[in-house]
C-alpha positions as YAML, in Angstrom:
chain: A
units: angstrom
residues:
- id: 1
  name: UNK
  ca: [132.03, -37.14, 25.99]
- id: 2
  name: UNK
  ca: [131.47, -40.61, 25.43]
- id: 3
  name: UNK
  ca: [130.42, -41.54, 28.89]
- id: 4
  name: UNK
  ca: [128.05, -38.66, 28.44]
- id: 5
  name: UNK
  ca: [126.03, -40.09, 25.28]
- id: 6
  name: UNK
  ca: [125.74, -43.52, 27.39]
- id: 7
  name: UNK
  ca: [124.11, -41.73, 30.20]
- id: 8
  name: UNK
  ca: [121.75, -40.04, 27.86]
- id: 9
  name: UNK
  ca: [120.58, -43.08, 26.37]
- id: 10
  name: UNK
  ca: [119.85, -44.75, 29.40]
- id: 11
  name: UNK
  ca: [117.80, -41.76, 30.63]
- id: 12
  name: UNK
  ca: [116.09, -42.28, 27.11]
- id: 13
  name: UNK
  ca: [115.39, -46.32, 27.18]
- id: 14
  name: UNK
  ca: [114.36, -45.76, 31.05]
- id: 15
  name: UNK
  ca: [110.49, -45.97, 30.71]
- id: 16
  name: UNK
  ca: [110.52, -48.75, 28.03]
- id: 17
  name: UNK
  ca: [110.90, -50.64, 31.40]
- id: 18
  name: UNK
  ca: [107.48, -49.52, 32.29]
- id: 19
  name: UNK
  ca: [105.17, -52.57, 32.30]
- id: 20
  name: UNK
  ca: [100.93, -52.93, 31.59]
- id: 21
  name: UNK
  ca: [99.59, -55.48, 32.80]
- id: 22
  name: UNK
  ca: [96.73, -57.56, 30.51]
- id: 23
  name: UNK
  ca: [94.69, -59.97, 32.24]
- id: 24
  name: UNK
  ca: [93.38, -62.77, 29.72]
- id: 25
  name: UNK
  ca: [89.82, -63.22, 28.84]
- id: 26
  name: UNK
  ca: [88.92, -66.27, 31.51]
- id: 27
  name: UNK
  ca: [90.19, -63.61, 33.96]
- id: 28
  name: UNK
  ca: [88.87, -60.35, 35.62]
- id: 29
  name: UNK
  ca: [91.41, -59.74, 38.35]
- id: 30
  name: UNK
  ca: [95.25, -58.64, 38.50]
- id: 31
  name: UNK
  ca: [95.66, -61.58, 40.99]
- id: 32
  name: UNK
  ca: [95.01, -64.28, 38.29]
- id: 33
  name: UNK
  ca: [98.07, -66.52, 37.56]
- id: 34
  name: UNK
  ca: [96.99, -66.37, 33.54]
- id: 35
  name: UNK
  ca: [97.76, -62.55, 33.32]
- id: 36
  name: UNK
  ca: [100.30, -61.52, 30.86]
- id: 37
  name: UNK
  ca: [102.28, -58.30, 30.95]
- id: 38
  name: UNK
  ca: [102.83, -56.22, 28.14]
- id: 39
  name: UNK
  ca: [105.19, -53.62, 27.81]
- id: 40
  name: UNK
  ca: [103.64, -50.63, 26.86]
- id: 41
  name: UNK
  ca: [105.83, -49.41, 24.07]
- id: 42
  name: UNK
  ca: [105.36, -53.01, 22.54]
- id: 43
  name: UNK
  ca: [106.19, -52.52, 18.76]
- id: 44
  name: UNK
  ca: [102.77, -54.37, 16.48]
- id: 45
  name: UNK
  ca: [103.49, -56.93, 14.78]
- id: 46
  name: UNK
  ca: [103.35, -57.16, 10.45]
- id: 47
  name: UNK
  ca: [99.93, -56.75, 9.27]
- id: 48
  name: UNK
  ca: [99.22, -59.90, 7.42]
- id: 49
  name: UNK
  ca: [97.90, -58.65, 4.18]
- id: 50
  name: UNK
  ca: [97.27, -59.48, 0.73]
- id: 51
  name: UNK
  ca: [98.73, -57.91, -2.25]
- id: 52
  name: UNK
  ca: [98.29, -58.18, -5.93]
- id: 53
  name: UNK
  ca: [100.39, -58.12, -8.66]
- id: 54
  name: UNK
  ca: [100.49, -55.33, -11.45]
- id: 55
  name: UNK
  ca: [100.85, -56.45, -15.10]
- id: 56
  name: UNK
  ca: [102.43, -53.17, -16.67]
- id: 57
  name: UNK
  ca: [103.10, -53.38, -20.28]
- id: 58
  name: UNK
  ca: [104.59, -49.83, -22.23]
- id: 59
  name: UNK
  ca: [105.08, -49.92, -25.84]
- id: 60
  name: UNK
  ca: [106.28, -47.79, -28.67]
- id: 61
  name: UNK
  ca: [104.52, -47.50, -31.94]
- id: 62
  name: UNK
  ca: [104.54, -46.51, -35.33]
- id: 63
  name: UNK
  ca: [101.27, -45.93, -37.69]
- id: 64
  name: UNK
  ca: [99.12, -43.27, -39.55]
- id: 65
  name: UNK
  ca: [97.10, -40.75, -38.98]
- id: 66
  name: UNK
  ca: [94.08, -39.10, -41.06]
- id: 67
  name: UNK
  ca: [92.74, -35.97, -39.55]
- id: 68
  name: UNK
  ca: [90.03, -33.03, -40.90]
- id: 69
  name: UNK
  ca: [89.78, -30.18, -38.68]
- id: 70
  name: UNK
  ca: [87.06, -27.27, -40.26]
- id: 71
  name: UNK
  ca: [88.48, -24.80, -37.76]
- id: 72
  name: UNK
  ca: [91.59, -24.46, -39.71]
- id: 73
  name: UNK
  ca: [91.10, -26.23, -42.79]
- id: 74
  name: UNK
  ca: [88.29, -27.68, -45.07]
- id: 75
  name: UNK
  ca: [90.73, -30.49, -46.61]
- id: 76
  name: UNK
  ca: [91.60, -33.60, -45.33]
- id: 77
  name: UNK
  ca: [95.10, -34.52, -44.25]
- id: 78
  name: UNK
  ca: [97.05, -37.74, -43.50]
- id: 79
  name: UNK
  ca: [100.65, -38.63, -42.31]
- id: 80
  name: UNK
  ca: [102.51, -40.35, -39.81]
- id: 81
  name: UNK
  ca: [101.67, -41.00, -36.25]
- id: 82
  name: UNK
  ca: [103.96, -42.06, -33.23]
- id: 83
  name: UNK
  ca: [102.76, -43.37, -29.93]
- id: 84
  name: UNK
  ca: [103.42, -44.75, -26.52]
- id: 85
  name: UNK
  ca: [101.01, -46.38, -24.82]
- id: 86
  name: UNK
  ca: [101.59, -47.59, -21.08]
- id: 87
  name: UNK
  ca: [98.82, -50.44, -19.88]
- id: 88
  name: UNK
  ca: [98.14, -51.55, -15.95]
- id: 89
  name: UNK
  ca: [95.88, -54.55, -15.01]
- id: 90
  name: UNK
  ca: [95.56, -55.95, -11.25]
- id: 91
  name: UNK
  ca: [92.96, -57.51, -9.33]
- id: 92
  name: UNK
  ca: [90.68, -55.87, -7.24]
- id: 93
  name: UNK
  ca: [90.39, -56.16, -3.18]
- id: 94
  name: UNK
  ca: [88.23, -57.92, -0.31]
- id: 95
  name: UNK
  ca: [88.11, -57.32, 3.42]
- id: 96
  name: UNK
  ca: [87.25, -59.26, 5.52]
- id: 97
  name: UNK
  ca: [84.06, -58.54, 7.68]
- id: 98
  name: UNK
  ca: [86.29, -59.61, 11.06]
- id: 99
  name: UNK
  ca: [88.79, -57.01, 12.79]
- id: 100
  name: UNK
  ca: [91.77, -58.01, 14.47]
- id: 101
  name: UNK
  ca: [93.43, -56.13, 17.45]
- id: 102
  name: UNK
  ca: [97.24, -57.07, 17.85]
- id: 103
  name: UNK
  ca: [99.13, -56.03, 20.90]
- id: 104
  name: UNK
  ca: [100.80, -52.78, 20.48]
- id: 105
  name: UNK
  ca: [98.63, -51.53, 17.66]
- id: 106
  name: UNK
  ca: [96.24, -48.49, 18.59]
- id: 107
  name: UNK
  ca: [94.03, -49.56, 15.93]
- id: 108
  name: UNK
  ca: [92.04, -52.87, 14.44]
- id: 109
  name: UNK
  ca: [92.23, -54.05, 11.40]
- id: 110
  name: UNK
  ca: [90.91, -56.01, 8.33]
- id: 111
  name: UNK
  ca: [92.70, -58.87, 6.47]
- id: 112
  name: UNK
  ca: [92.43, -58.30, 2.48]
- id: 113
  name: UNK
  ca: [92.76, -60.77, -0.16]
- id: 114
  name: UNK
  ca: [92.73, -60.55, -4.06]
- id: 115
  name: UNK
  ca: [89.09, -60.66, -5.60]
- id: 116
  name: UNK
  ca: [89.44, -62.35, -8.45]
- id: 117
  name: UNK
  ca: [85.83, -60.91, -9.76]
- id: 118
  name: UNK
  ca: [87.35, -57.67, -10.37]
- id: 119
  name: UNK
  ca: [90.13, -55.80, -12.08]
- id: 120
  name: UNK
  ca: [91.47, -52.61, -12.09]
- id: 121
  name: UNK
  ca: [92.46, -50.95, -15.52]
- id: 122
  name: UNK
  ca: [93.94, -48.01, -16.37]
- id: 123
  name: UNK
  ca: [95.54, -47.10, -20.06]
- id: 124
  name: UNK
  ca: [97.43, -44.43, -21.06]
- id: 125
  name: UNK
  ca: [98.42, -43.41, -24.51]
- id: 126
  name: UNK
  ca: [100.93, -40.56, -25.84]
- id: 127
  name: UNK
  ca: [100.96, -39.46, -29.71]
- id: 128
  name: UNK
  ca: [102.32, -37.09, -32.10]
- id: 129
  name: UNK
  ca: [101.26, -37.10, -35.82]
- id: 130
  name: UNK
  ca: [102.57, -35.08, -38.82]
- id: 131
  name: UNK
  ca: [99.91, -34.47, -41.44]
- id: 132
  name: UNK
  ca: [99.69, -32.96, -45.11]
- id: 133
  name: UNK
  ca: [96.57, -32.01, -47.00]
- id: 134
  name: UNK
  ca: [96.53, -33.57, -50.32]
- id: 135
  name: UNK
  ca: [98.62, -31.07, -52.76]
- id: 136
  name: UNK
  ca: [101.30, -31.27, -50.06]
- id: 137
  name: UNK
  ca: [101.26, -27.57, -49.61]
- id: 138
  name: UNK
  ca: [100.58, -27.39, -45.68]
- id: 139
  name: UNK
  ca: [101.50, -29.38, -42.59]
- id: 140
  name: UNK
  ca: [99.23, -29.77, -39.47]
- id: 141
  name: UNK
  ca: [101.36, -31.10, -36.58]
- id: 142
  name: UNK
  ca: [98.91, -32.55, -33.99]
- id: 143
  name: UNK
  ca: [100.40, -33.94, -30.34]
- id: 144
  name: UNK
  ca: [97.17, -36.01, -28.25]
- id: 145
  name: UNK
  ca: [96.77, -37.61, -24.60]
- id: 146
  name: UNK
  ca: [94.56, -39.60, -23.25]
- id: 147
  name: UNK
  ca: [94.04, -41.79, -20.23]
- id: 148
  name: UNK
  ca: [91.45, -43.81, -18.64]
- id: 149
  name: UNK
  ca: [91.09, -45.95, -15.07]
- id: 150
  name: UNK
  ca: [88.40, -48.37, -14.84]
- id: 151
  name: UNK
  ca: [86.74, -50.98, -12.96]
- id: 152
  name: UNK
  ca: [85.55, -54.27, -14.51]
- id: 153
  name: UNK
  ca: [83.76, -57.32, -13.41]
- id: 154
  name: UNK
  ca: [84.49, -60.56, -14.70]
- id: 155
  name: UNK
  ca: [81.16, -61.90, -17.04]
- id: 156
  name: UNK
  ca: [82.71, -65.35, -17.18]
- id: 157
  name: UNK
  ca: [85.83, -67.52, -17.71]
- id: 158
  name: UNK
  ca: [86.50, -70.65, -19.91]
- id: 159
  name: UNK
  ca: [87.93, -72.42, -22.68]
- id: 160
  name: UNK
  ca: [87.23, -69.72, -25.41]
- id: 161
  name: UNK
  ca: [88.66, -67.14, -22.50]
- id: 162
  name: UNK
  ca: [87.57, -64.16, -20.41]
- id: 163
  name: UNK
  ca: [85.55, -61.32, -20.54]
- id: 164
  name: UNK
  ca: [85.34, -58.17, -18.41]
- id: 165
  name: UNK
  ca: [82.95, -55.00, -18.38]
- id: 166
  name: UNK
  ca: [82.69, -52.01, -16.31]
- id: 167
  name: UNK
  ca: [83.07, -48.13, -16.48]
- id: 168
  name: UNK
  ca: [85.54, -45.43, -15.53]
- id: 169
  name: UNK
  ca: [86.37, -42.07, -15.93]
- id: 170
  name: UNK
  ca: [88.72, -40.74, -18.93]
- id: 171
  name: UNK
  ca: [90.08, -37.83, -20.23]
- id: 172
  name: UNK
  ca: [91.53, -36.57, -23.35]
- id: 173
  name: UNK
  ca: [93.40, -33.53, -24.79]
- id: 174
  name: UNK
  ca: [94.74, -32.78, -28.06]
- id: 175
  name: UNK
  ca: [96.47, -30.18, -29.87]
- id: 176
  name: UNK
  ca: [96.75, -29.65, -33.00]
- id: 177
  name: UNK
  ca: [99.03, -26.90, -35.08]
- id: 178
  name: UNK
  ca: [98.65, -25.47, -39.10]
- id: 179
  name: UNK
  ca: [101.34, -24.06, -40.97]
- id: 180
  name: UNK
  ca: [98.88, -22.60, -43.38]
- id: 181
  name: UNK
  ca: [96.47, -20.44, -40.99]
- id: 182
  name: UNK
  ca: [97.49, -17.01, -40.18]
- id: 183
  name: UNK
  ca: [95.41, -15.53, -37.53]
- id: 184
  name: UNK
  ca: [94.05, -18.67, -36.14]
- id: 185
  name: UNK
  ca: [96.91, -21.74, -36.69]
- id: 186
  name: UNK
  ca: [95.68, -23.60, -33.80]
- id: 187
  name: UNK
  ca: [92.96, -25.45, -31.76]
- id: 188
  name: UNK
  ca: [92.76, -27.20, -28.84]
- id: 189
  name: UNK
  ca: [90.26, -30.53, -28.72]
- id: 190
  name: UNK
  ca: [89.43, -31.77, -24.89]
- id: 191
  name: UNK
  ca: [87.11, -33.70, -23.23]
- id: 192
  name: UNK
  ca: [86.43, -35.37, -19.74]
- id: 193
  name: UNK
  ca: [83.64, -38.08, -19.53]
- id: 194
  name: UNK
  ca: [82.16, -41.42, -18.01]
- id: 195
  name: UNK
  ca: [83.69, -44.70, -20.05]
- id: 196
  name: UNK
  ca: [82.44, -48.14, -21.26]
- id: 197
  name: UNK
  ca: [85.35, -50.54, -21.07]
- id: 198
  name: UNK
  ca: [85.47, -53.87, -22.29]
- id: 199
  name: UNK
  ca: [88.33, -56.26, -21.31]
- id: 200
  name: UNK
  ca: [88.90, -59.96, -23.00]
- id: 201
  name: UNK
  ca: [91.79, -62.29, -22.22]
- id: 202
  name: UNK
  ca: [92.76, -65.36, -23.35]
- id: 203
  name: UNK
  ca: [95.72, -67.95, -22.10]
- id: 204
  name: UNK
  ca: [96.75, -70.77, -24.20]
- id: 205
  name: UNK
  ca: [100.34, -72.45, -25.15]
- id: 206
  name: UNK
  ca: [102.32, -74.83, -23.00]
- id: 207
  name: UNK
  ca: [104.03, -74.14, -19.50]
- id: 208
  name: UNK
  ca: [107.36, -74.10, -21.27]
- id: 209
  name: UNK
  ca: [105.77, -71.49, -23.77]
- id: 210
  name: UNK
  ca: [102.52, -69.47, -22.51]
- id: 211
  name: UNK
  ca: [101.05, -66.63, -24.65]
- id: 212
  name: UNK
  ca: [98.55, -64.40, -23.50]
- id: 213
  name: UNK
  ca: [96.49, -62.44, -26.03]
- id: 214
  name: UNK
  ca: [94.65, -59.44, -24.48]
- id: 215
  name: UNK
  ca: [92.48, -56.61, -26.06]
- id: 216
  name: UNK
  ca: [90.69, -53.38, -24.17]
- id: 217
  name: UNK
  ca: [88.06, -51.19, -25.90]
- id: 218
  name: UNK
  ca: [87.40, -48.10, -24.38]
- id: 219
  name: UNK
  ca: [83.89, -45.63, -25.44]
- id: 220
  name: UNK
  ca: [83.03, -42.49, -23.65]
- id: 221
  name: UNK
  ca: [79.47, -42.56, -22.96]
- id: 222
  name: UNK
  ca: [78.73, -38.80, -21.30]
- id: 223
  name: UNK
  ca: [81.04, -35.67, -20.37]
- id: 224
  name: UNK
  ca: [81.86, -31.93, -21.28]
- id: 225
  name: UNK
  ca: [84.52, -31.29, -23.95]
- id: 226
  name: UNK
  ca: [85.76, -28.10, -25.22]
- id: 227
  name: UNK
  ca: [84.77, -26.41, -28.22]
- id: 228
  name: UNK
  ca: [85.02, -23.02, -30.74]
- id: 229
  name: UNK
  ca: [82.69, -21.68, -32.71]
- id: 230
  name: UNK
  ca: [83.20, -21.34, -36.69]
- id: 231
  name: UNK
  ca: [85.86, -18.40, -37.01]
- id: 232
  name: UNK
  ca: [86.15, -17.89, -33.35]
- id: 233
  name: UNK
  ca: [89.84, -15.86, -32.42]
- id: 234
  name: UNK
  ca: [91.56, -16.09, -29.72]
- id: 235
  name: UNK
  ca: [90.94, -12.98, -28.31]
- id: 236
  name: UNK
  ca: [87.07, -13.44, -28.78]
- id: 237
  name: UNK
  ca: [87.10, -16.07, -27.05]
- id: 238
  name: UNK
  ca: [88.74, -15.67, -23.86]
- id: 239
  name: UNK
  ca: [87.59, -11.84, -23.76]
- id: 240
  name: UNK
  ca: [83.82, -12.42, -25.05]
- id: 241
  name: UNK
  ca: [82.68, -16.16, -24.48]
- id: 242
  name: UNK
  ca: [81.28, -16.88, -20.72]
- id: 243
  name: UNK
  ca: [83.23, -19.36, -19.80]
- id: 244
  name: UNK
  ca: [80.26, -21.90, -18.95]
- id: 245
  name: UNK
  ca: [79.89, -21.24, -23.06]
- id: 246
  name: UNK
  ca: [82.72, -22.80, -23.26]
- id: 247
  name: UNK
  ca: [82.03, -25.92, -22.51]
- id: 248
  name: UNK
  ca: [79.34, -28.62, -24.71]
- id: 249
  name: UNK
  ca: [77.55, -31.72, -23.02]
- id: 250
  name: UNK
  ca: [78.96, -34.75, -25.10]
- id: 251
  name: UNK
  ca: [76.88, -37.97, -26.21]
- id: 252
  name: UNK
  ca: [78.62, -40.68, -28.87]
- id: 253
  name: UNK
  ca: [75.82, -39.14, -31.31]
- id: 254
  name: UNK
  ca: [78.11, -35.55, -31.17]
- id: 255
  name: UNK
  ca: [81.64, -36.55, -29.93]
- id: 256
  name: UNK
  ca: [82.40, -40.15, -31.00]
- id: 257
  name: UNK
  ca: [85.43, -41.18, -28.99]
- id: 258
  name: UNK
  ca: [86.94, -44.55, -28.36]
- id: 259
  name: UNK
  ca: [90.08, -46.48, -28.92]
- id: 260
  name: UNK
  ca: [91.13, -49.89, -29.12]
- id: 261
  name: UNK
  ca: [94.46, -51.31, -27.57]
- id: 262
  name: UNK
  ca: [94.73, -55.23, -28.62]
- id: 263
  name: UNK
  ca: [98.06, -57.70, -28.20]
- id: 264
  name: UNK
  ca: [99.65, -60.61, -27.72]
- id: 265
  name: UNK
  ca: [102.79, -61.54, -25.55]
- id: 266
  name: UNK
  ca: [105.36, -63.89, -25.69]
- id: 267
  name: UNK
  ca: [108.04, -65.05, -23.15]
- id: 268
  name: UNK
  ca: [111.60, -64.45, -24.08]
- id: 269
  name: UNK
  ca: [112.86, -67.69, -22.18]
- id: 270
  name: UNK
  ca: [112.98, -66.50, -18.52]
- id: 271
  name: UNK
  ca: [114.16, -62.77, -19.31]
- id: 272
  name: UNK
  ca: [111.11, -61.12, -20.34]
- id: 273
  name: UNK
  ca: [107.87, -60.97, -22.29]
- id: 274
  name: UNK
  ca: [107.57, -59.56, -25.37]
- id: 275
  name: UNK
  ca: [104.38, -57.41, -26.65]
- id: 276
  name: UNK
  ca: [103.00, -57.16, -29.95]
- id: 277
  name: UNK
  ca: [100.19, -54.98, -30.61]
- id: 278
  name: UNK
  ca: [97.87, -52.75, -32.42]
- id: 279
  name: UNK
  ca: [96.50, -49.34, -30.55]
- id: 280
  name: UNK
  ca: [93.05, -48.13, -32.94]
- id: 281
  name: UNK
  ca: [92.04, -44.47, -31.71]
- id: 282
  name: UNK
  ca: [88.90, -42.89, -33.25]
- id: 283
  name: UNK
  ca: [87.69, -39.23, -32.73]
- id: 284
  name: UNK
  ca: [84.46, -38.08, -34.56]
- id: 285
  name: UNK
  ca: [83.23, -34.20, -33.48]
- id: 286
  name: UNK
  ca: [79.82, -32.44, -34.53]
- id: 287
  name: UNK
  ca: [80.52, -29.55, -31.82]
- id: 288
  name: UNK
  ca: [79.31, -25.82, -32.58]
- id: 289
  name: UNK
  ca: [79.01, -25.57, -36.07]
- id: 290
  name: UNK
  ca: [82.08, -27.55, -37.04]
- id: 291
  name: UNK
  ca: [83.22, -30.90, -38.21]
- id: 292
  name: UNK
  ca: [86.15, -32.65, -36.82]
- id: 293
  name: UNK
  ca: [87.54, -35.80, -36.70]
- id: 294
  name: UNK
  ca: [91.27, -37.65, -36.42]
- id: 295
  name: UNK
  ca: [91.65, -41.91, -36.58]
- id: 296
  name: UNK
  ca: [94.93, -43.00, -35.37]
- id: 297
  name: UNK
  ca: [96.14, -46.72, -36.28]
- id: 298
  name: UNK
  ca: [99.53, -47.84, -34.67]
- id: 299
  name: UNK
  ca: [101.53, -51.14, -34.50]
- id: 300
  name: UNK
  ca: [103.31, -51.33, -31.03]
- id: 301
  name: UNK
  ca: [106.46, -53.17, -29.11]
- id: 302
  name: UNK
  ca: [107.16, -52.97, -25.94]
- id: 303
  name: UNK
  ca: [107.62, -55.27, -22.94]
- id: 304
  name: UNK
  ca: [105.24, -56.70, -19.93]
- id: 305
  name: UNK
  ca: [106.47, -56.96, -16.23]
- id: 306
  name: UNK
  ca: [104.95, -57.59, -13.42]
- id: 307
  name: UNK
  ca: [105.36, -55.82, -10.13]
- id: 308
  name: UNK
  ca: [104.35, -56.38, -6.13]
- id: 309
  name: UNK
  ca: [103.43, -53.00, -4.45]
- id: 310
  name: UNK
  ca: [105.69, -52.03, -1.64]
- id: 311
  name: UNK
  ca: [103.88, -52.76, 1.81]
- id: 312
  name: UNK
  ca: [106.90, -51.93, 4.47]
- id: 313
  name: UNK
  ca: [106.51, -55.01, 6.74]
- id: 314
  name: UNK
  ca: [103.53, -56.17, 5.62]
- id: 315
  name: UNK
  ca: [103.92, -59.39, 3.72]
- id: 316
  name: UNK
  ca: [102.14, -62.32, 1.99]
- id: 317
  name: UNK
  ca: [104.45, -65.00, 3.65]
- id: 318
  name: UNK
  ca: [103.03, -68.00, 2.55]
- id: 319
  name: UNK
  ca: [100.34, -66.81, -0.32]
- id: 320
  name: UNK
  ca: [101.78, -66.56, -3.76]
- id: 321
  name: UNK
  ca: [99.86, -63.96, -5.61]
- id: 322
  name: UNK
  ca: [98.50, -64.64, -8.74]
- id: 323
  name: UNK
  ca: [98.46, -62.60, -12.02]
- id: 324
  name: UNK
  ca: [95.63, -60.98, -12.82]
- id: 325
  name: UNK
  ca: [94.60, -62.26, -15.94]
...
């Protein structure tokens, strides 16, 4: 059986023996004596590329919340609020303008490096808040998400630090549940829109002890959210209401939504990096009729790592990337 399997992988390996034959560029004839042979199942070699480090930092956090909803309730209510909030900065990418054929690949290819005039951010948040009105009669529970990816271009760098804008895209959902209401206990709060983000940074300590202080600001600028009308079931609405009524062109001057994720980190010898920070989250609604808003305020800790994507053989060798802010 044995002597079988060899014979089978010689019959295999036989026409990696084939041979090409590549004549260099000073020659146009097989007879030259600078040709090169190739074999034809030649295996490319690493693609030298660049890639950039990813500062993750996820926190928990505890705060309040203060919430009025007129779909379920004409009073104002105000508890607790817990959150997690996960946070991803990295530079942005260059090719070059130059391809590069190597032996054995079937297709060019451009070198990349970091761009250090842009950064890629993208924020996520995760919060639950218990609310009571003011006679402490009736609970609404509300649970929200959010997240947001932009891209920012560095304004400048210096001594007082450095400052990023750009846009993105972010969406929001929240829920939000009354013990008091019978036929309607519930209402949903969503939107999807076009973001301003603005990113400042700021280094400063010694090399035995650096501290970064970071803050993000986040305002939606245009989408579609969804809305109900005053008194509107259930049943009347996903029976009766077109479903293009159901959603409402948003503008800050009718859907006010922003948040505000600011902290500072400090190494933990060479173990770690601690992150202390505050999370501000702001929702103001004049949709159909009806008045609603919720403000969320939250101190966080958490940690910040830093991670190198996975790029099979493709390494940096040499180049050391470099953090992102």
């Amino acid at each position: 059986m044995s002597r079988l399997n060899t014979l089978l992988v010689l019959l295999i390996l036989a026409p990696v023996r084939l041979w090409a034959v590549e004549a260099s560029p000073s020659s146009d004839s097989l007879s030259s004596g600078t040709a090169r042979r190739i074999p034809l199942l030649t295996i490319a070699p690493p693609h030298e590329r660049y890639y950039n480090v990813t500062m993750r930092t996820r926190a928990l956090g505890i705060g309040g919340i203060l919430l009025g909803e007129e779909y379920l309730s004409p009073l104002n209510y105000g508890g607790t609020y817990l959150s997690f909030v996960s946070q991803s900065i990295h530079l942005g990418y260059k090719q070059s303008e130059e391809e590069i054929r190597t032996p054995g690949a079937f297709f060019p290819f451009r070198p990349r490096t970091a761009d250090h005039d842009w950064l890629h951010h993208s924020l996520f948040t995760l919060g639950y808040g218990n609310s009571t009105n003011p006679a402490g009669n009736a609970s609404i529970y509300s649970l929200d998400l959010s997240y947001s990816r932009s891209l920012l271009r560095r304004l400048g760098s210096g001594r007082v630090g450095s400052l990023a804008l750009g846009a993105g895209l972010g969406g929001y959902v929240s829920g939000l549940y009354s013990t008091r209401n019978g036929n309607n206990p519930g209402t949903i709060h969503a939107s999807l829109g076009l973001d301003l983000a603005l990113l400042y940074s700021y280094r400063f300590g010694s090399e035995h002890f650096p501290i970064l202080v970071k803050a993000f600001a986040g305002l939606q600028l245009a989408g579609v959210a969804f809305a109900q009308e005053f008194g509107e079931s259930y049943y009347e609405l996903y029976y009766y209401t077109k479903p293009k009524n159901r959603l409402t062109f948003v503008h800050p001057f009718n859907n006010l939504t922003g948040q505000l994720y600011a902290s500072i980190e400090l190494p933990l010898l060479d173990y770690g990096i601690l992150s202390l920070g505050y999370r501000l989250g702001a929702e103001n609604r004049h949709l159909k009729r009806l008045h609603s808003y919720q403000t969320t305020q939250s101190l966080l800790v958490g940690f910040t790592t830093t991670h190198l994507p996975l790029g099979g053989r493709r390494v940096t060798k040499a180049t050391h990337p470099s953090l992102p802010l």
